[in-house]
SEFIZA-3560 file (N, C-alpha, C; in Angstrom, 3 decimals):
REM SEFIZA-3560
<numar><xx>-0.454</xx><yy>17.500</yy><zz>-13.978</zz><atom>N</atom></numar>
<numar><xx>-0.883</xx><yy>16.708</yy><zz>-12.846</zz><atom>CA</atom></numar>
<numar><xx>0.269</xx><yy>16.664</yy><zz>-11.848</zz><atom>C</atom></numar>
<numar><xx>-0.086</xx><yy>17.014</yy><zz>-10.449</zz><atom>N</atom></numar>
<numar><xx>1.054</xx><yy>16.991</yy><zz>-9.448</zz><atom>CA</atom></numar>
<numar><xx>0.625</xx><yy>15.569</yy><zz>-8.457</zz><atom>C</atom></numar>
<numar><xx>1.747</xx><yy>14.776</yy><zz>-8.008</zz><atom>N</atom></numar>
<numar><xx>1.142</xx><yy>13.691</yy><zz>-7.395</zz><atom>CA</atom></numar>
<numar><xx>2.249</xx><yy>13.937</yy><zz>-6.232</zz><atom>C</atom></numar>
<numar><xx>1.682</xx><yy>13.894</yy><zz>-5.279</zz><atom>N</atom></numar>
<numar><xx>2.171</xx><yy>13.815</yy><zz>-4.000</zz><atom>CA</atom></numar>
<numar><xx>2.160</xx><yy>12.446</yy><zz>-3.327</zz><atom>C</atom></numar>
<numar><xx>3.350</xx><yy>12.246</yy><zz>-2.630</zz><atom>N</atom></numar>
<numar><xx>3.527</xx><yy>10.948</yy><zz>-1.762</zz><atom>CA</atom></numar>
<numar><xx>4.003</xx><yy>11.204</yy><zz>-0.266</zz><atom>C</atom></numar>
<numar><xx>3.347</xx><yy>10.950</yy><zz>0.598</zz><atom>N</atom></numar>
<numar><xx>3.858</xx><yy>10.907</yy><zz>2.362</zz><atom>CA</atom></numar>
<numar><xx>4.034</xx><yy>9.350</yy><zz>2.390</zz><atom>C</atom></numar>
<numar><xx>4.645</xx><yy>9.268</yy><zz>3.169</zz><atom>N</atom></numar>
<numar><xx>5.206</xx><yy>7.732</yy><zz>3.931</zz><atom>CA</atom></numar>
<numar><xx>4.742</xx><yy>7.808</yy><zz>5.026</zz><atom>C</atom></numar>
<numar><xx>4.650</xx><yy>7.109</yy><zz>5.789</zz><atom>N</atom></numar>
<numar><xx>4.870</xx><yy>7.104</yy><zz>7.247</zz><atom>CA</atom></numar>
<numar><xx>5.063</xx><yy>5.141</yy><zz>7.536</zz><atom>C</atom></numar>
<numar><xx>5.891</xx><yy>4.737</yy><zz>8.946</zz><atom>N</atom></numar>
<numar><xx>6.383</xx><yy>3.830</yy><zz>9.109</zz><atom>CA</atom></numar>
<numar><xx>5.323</xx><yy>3.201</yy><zz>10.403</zz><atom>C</atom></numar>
<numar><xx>5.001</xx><yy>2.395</yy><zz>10.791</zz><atom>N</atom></numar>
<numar><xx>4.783</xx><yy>1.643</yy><zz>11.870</zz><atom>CA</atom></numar>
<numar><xx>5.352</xx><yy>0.542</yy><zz>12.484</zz><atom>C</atom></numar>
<numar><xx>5.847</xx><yy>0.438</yy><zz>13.971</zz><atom>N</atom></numar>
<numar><xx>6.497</xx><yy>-0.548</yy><zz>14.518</zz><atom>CA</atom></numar>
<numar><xx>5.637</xx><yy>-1.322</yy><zz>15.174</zz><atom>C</atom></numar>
<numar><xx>6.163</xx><yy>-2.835</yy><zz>15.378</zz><atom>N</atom></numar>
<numar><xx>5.548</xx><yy>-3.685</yy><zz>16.992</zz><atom>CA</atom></numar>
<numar><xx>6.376</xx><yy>-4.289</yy><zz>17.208</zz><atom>C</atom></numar>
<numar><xx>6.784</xx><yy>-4.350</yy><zz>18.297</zz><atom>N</atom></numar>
<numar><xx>7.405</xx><yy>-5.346</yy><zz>19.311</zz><atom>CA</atom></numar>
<numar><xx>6.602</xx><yy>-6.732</yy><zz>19.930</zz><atom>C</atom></numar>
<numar><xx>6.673</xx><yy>-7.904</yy><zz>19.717</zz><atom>N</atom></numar>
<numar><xx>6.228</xx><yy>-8.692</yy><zz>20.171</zz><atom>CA</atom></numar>
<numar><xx>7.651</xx><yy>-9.836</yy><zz>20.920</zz><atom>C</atom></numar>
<numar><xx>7.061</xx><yy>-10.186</yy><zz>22.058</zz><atom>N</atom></numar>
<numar><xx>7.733</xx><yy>-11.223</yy><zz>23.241</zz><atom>CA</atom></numar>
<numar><xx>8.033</xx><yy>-12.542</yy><zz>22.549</zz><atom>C</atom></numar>
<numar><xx>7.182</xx><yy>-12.630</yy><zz>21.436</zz><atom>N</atom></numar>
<numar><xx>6.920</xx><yy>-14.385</yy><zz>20.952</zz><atom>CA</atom></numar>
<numar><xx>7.786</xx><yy>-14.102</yy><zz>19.747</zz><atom>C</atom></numar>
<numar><xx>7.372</xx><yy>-13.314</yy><zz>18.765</zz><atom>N</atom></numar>
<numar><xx>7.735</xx><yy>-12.988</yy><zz>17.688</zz><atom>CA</atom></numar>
<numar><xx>9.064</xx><yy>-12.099</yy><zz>16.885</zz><atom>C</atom></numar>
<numar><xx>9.388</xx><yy>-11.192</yy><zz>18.005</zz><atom>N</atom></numar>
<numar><xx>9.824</xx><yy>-9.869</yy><zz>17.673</zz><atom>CA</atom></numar>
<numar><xx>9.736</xx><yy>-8.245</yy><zz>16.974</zz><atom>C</atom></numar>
<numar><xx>10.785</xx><yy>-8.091</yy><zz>16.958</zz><atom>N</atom></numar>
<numar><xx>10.314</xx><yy>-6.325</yy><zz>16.295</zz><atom>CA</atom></numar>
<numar><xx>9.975</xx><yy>-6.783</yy><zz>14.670</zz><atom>C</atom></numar>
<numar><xx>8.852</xx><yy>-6.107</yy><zz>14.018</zz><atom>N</atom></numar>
<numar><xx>8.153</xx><yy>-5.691</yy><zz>12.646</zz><atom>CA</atom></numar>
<numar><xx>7.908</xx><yy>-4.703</yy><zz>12.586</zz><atom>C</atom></numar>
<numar><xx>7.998</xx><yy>-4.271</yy><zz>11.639</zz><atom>N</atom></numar>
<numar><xx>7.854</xx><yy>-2.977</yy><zz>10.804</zz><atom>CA</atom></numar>
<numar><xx>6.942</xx><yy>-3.003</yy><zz>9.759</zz><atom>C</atom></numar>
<numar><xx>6.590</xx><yy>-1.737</yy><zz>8.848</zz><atom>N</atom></numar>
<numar><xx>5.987</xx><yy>-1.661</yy><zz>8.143</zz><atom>CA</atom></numar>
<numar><xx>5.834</xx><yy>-0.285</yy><zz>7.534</zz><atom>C</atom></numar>
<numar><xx>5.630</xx><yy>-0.204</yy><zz>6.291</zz><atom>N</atom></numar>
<numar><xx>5.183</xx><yy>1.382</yy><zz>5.749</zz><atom>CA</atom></numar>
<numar><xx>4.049</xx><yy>1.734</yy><zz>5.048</zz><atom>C</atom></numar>
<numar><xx>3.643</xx><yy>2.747</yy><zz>4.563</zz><atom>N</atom></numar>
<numar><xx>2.313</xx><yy>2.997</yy><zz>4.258</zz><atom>CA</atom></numar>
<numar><xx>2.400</xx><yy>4.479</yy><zz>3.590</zz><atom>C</atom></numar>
<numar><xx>1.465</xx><yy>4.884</yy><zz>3.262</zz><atom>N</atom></numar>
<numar><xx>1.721</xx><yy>6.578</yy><zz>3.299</zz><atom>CA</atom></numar>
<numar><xx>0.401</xx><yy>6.979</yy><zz>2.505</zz><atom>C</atom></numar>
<numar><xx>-0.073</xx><yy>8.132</yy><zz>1.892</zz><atom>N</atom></numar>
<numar><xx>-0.825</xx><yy>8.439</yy><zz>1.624</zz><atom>CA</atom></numar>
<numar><xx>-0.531</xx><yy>9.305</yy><zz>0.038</zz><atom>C</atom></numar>
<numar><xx>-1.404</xx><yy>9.445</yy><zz>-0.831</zz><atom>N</atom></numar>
<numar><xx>-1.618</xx><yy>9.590</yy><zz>-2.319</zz><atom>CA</atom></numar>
<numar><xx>-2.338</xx><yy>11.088</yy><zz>-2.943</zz><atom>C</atom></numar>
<numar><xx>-1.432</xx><yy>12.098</yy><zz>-2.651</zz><atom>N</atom></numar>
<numar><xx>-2.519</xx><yy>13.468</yy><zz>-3.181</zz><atom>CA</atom></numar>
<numar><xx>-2.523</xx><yy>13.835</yy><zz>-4.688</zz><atom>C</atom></numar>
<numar><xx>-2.959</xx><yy>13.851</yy><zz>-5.259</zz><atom>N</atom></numar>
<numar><xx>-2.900</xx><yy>14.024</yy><zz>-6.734</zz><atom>CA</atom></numar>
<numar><xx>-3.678</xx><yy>15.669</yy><zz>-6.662</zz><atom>C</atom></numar>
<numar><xx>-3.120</xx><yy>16.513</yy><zz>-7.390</zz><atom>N</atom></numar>
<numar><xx>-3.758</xx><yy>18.156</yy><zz>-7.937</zz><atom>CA</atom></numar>
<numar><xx>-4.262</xx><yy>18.012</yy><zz>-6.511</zz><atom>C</atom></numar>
<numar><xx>-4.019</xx><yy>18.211</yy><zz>-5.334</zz><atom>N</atom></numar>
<numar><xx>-4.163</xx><yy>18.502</yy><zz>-4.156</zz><atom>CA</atom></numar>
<numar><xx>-6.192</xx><yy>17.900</yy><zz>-3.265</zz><atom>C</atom></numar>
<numar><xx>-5.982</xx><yy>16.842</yy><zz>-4.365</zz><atom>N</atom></numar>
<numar><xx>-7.402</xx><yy>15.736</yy><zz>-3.714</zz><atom>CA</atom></numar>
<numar><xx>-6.341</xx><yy>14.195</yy><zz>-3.053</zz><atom>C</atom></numar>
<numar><xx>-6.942</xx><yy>14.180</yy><zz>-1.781</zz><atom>N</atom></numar>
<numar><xx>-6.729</xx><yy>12.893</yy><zz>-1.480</zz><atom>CA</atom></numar>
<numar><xx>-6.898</xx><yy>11.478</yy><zz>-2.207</zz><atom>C</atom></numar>
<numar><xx>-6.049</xx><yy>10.782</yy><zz>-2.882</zz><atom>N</atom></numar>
<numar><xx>-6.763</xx><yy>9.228</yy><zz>-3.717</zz><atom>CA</atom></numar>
<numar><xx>-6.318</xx><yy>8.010</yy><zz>-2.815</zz><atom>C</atom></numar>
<numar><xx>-5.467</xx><yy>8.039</yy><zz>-2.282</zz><atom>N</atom></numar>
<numar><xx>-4.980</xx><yy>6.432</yy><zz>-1.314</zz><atom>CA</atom></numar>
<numar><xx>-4.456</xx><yy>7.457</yy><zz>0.019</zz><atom>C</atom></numar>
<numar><xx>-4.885</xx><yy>6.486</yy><zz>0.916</zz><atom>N</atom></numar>
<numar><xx>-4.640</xx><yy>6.691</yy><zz>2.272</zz><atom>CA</atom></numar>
<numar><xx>-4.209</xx><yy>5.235</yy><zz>2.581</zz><atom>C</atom></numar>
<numar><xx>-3.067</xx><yy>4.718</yy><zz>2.906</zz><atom>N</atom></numar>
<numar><xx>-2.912</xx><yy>3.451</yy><zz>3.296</zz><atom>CA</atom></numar>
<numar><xx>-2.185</xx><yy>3.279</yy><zz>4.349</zz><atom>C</atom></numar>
<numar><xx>-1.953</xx><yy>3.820</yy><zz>5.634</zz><atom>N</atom></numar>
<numar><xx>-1.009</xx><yy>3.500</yy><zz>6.677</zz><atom>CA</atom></numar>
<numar><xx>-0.663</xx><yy>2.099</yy><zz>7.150</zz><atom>C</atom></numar>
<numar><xx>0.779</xx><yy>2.241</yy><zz>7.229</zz><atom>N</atom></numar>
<numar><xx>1.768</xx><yy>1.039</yy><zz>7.465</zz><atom>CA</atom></numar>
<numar><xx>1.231</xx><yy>0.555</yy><zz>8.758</zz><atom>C</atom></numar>
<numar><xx>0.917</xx><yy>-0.984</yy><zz>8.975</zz><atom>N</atom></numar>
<numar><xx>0.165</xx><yy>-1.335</yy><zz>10.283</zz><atom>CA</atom></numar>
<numar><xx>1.420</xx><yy>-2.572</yy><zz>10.233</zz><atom>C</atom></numar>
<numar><xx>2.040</xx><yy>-2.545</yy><zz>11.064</zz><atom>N</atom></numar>
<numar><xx>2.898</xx><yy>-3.807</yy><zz>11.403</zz><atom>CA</atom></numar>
<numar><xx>2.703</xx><yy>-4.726</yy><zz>12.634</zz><atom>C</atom></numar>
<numar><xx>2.408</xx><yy>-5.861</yy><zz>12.434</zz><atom>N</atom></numar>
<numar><xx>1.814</xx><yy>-6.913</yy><zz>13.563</zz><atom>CA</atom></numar>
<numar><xx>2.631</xx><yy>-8.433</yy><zz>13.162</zz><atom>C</atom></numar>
<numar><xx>2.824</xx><yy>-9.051</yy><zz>14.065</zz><atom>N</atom></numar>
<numar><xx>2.918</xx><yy>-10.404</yy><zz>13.976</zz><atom>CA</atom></numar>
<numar><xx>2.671</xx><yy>-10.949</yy><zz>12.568</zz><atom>C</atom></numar>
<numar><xx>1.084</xx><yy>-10.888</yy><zz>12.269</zz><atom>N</atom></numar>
<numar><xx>0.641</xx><yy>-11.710</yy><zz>11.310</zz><atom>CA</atom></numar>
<numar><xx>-0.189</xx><yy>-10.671</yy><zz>10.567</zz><atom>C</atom></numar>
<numar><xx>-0.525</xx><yy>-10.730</yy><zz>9.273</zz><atom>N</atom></numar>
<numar><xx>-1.438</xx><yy>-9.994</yy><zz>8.675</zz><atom>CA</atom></numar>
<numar><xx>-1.232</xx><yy>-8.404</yy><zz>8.764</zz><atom>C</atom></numar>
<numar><xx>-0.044</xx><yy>-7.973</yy><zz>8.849</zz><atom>N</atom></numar>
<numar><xx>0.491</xx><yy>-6.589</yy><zz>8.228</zz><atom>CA</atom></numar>
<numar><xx>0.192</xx><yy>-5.588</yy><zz>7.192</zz><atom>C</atom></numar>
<numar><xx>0.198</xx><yy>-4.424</yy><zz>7.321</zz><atom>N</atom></numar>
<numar><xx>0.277</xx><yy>-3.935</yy><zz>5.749</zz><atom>CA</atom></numar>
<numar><xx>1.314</xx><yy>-2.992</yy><zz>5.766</zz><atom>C</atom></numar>
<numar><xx>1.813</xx><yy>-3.595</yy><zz>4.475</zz><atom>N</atom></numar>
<numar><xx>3.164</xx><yy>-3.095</yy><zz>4.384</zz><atom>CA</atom></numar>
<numar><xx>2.711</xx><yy>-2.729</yy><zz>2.849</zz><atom>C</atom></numar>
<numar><xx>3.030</xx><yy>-1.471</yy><zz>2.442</zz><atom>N</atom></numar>
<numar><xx>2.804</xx><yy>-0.762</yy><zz>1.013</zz><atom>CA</atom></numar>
<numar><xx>4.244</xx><yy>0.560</yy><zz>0.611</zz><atom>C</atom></numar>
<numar><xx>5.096</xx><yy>-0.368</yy><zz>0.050</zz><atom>N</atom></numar>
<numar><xx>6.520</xx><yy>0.695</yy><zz>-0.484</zz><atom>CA</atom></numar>
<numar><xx>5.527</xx><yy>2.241</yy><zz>-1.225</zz><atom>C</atom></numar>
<numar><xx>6.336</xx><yy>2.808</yy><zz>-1.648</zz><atom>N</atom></numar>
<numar><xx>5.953</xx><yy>3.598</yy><zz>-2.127</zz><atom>CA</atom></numar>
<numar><xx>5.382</xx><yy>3.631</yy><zz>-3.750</zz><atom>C</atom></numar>
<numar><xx>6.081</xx><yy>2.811</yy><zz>-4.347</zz><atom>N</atom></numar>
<numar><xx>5.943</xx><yy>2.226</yy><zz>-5.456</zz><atom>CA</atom></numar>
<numar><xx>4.748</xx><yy>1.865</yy><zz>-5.615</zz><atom>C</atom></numar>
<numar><xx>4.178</xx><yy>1.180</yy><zz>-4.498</zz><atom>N</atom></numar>
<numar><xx>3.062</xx><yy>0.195</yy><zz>-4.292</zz><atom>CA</atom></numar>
<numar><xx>2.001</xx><yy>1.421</yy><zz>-4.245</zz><atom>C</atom></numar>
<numar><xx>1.740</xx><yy>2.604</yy><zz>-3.997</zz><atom>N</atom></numar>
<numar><xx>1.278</xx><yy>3.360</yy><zz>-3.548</zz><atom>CA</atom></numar>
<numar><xx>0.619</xx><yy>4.507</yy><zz>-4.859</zz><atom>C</atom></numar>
<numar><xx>1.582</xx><yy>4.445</yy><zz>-5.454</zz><atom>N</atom></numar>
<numar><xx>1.582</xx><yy>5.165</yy><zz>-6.874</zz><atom>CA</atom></numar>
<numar><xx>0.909</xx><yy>4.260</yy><zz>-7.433</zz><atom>C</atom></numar>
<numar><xx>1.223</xx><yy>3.088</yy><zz>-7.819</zz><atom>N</atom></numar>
<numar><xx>0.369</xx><yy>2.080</yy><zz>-8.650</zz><atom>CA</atom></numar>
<numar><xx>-1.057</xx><yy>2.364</yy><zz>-8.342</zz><atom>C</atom></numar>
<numar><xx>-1.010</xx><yy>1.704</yy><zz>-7.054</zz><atom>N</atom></numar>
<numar><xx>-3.167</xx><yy>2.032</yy><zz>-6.618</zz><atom>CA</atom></numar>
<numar><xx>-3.343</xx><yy>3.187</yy><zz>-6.864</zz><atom>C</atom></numar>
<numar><xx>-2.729</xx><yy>4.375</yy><zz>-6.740</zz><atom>N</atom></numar>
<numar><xx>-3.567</xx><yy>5.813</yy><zz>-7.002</zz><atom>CA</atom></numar>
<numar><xx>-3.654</xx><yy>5.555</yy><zz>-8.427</zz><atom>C</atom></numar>
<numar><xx>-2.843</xx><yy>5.060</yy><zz>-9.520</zz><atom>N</atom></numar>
<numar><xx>-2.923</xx><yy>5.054</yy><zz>-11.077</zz><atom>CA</atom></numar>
<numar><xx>-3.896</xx><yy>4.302</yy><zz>-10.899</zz><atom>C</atom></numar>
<numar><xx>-3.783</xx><yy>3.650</yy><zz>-10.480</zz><atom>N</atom></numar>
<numar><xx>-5.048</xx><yy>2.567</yy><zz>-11.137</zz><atom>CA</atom></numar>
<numar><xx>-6.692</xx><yy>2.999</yy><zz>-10.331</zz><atom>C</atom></numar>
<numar><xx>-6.404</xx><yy>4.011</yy><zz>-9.264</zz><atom>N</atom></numar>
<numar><xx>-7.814</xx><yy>4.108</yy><zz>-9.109</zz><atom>CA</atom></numar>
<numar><xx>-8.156</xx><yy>5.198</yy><zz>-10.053</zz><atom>C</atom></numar>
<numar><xx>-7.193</xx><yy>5.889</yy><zz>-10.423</zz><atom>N</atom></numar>
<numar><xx>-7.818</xx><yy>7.239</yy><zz>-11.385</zz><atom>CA</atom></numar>
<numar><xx>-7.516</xx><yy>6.861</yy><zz>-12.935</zz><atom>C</atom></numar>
<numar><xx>-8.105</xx><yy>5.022</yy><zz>-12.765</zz><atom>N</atom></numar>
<numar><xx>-8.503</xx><yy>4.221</yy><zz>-14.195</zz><atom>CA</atom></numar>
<numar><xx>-7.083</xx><yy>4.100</yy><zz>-14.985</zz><atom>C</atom></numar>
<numar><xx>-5.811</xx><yy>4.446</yy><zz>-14.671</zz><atom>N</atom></numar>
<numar><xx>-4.692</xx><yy>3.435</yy><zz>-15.252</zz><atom>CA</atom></numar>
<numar><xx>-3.978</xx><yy>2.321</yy><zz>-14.603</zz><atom>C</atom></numar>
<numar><xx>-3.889</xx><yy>1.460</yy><zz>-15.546</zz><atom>N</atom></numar>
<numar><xx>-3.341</xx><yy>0.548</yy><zz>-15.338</zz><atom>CA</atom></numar>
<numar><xx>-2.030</xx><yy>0.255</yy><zz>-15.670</zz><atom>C</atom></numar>
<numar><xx>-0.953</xx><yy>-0.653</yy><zz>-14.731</zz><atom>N</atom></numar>
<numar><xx>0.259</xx><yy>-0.396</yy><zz>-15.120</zz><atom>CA</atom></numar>
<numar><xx>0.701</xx><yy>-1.974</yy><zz>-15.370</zz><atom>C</atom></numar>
<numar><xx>1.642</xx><yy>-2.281</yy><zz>-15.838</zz><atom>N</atom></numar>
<numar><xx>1.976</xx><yy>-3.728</yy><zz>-16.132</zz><atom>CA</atom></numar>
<numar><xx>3.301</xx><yy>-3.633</yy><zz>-16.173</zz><atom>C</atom></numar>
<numar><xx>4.198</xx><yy>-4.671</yy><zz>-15.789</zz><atom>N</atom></numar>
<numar><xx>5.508</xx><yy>-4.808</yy><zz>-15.808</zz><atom>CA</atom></numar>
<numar><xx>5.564</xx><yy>-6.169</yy><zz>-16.822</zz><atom>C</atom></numar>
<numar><xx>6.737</xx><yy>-6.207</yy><zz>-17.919</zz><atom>N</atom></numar>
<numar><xx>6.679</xx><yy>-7.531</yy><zz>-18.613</zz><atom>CA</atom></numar>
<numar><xx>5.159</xx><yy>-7.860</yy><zz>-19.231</zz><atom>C</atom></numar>
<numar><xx>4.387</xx><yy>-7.478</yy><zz>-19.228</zz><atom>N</atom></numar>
<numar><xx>2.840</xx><yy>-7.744</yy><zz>-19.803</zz><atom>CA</atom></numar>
<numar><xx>2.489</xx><yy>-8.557</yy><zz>-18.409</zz><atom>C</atom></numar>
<numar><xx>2.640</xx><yy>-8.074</yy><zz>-17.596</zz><atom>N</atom></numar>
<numar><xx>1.517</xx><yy>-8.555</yy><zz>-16.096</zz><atom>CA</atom></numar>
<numar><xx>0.973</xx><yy>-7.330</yy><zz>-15.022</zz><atom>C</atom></numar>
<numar><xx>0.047</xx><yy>-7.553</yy><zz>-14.548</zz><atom>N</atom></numar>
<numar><xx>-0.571</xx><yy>-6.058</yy><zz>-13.606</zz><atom>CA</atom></numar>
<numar><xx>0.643</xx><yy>-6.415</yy><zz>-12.641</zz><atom>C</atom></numar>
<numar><xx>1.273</xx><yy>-5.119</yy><zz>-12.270</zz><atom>N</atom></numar>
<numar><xx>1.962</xx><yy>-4.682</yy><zz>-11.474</zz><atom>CA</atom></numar>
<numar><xx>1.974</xx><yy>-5.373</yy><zz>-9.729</zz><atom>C</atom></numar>
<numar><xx>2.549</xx><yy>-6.113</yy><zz>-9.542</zz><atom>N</atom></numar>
<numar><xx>2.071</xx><yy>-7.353</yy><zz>-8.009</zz><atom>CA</atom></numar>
<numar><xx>2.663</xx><yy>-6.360</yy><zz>-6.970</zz><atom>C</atom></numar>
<numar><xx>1.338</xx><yy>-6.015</yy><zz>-6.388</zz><atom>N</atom></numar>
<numar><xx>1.591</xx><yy>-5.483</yy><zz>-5.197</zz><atom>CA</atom></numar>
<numar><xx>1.250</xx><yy>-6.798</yy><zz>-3.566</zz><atom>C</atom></numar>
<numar><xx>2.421</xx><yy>-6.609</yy><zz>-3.267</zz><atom>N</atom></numar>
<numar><xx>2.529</xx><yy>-8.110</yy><zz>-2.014</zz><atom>CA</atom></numar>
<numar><xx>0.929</xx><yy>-8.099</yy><zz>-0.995</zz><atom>C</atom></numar>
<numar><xx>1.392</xx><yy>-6.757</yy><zz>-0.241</zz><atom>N</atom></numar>
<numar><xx>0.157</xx><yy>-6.699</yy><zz>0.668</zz><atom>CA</atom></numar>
<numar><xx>-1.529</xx><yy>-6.861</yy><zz>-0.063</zz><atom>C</atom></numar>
<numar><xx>-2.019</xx><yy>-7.498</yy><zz>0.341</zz><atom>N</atom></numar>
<numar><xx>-3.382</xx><yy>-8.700</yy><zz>-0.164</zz><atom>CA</atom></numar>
<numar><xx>-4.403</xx><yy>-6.966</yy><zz>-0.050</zz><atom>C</atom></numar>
<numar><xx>-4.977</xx><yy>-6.484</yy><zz>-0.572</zz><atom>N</atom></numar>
<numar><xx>-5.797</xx><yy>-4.815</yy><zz>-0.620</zz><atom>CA</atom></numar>
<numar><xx>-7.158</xx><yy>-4.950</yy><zz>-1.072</zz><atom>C</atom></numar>
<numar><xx>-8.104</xx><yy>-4.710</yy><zz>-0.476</zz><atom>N</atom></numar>
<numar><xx>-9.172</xx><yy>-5.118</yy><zz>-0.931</zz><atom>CA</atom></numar>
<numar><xx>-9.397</xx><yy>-4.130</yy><zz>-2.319</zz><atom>C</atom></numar>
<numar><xx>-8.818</xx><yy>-3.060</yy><zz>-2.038</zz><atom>N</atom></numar>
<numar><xx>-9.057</xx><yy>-2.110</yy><zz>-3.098</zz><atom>CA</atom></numar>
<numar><xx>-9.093</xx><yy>-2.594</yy><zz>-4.360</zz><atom>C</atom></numar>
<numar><xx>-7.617</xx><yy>-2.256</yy><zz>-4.227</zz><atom>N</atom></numar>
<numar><xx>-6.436</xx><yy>-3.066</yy><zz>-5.615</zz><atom>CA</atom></numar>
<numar><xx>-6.747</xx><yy>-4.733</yy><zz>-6.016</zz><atom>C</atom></numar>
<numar><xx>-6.908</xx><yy>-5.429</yy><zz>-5.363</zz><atom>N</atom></numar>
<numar><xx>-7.448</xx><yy>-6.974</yy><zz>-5.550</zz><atom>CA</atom></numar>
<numar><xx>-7.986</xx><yy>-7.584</yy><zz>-5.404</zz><atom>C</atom></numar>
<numar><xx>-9.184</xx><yy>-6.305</yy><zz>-4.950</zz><atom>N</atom></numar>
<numar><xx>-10.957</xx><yy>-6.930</yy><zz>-4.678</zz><atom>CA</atom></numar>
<numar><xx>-11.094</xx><yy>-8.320</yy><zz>-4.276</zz><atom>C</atom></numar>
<numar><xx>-10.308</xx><yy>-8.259</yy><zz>-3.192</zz><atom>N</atom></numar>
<numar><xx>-11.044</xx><yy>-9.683</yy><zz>-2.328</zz><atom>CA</atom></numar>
<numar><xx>-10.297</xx><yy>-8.676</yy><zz>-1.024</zz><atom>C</atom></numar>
<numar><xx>-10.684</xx><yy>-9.382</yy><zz>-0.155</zz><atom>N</atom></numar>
<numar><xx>-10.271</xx><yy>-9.036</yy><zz>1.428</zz><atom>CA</atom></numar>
<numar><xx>-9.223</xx><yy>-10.277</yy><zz>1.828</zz><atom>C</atom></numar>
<numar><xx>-8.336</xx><yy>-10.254</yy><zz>2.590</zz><atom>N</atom></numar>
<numar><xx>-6.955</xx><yy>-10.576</yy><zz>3.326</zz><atom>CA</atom></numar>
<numar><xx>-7.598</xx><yy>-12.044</yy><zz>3.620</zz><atom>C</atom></numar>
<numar><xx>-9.303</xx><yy>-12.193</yy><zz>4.343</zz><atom>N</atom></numar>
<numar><xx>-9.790</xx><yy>-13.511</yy><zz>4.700</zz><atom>CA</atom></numar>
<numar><xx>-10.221</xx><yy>-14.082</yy><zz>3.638</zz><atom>C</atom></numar>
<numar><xx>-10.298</xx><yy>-13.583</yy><zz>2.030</zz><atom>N</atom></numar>
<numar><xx>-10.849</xx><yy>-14.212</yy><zz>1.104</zz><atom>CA</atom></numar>
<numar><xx>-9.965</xx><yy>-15.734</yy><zz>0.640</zz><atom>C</atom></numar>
//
């Protein structure tokens, strides 16, 4: 199994708030697309996904699960995917 990882970064500048950032990247496994998640950085409600974070959801969508210490692996950014609720839940 070959698993591929891209990054890519997103900026915003805000007047009220300031500069945010964010990263994201995308998940190829044996050369099929599994996560597409681009870094969206805003004021409020961001998605920010390390790379780490990125590998996990592709494991776990192609049915493994990973645990650190005996707990599912806490990925920060709220994913409807990964934690089946949505950001407004």
């Amino acid at each position: 199994m070959k698993i591929e990882i891209t990054t890519d970064q997103d900026e915003h500048e805000c007047d009220d708030c300031g500069q945010a950032w964010a990263e994201g990247g995308r998940v190829v496994v044996d050369g099929e697309e599994v996560i597409n998640k681009p870094g969206e950085a805003a004021c409020y409600d961001g998605k920010d996904y390390s790379p780490a974070d990125l590998l996990v959801m592709a494991l776990d969508k192609l049915g493994h699960s990973v645990t650190v210490d005996g707990s599912r692996y806490h990925i920060t950014c709220v994913d409807e995917d990964y934690h089946g609720v949505s950001p407004q839940d």
